[in-house]
C-alpha positions as CSV (number, residue, x, y, z in Angstrom):
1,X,0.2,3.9,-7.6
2,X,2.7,5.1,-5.0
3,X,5.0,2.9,-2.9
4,X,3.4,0.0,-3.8
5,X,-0.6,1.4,-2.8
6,X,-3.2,2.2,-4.7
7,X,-3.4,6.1,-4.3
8,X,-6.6,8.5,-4.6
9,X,-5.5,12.2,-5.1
10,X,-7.0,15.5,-6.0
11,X,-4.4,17.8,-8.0
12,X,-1.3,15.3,-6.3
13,X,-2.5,15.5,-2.9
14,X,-3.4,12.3,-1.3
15,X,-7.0,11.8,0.6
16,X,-7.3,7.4,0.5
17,X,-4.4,5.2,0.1
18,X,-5.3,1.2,0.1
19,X,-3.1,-1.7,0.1
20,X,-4.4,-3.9,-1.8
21,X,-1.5,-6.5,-2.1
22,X,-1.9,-7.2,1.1
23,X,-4.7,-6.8,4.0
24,X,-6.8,-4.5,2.6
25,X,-5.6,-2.0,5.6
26,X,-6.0,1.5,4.4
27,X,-4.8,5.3,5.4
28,X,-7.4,8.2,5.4
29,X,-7.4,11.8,6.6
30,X,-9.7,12.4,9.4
31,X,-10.7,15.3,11.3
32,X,-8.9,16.1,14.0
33,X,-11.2,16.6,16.6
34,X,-12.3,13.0,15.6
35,X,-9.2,11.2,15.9
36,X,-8.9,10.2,19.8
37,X,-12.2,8.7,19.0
38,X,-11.4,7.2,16.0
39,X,-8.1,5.5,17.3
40,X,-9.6,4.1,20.2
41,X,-12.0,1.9,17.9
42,X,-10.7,-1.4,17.3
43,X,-8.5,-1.4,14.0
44,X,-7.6,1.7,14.0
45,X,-4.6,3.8,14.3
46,X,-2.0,6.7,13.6
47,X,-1.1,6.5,9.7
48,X,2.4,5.6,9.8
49,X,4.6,8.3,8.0
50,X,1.4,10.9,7.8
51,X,0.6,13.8,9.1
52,X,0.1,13.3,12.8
53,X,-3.6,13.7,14.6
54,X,-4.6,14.2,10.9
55,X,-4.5,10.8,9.1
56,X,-6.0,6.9,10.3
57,X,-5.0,4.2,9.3
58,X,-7.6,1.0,9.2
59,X,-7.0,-2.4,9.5
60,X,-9.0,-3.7,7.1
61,X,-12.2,-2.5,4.8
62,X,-14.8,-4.6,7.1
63,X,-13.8,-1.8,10.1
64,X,-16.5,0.9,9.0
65,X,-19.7,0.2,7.7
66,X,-20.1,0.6,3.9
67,X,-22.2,3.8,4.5
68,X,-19.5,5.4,7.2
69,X,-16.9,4.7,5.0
70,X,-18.3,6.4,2.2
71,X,-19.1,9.2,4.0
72,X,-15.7,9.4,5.7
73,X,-13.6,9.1,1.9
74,X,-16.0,12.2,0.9
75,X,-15.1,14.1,4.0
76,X,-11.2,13.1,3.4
77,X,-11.8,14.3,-0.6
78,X,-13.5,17.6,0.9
79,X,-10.5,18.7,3.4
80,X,-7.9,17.9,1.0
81,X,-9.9,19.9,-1.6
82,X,-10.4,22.9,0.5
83,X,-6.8,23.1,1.3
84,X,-6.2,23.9,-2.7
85,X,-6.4,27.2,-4.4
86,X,-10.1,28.5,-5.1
87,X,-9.5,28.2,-9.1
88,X,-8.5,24.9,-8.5
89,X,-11.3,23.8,-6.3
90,X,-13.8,25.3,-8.8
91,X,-12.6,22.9,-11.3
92,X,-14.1,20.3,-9.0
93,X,-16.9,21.9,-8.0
């Protein structure tokens, strides 16, 4: 838990925050090159207070489909991943 939001991290870093006190709206790092199309979908936006172009945030749960938002929390866990030492992404590997 961080700021009140349930938190999913790899080794500290951040790749899903959900708050689930309230709306169900969540934050989640995207691609860049997908974000334009991303925001311009209904209920979604720039994360407030993340890095800009880089992380969504979505209104509620119901916004993707169960399978896209599966696959787009594995693609969030990959990029943070990648960014981390080799030894340490081995350990997750």
């Amino acid at each position: 838990m961080k700021w009140g939001h349930l938190c999913f991290m790899i080794e500290e870093k951040m790749y899903f925050i959900i708050a689930i006190d309230e709306d169900n709206s969540f934050s989640i790092k995207c691609d860049p090159e997908e974000f334009d199309a991303l925001t311009a979908r209904d209920g979604i936006q720039q994360a407030h207070h993340m890095a800009k172009r880089q992380w969504i945030r979505v209104d509620n749960l119901e916004v993707f489909h169960e399978t896209e938002l599966k696959k787009r929390v594995a693609d969030s866990r990959a990029m943070v991943l990648a960014k981390l030492p080799k030894k340490t992404q081995a350990k997750y590997a």
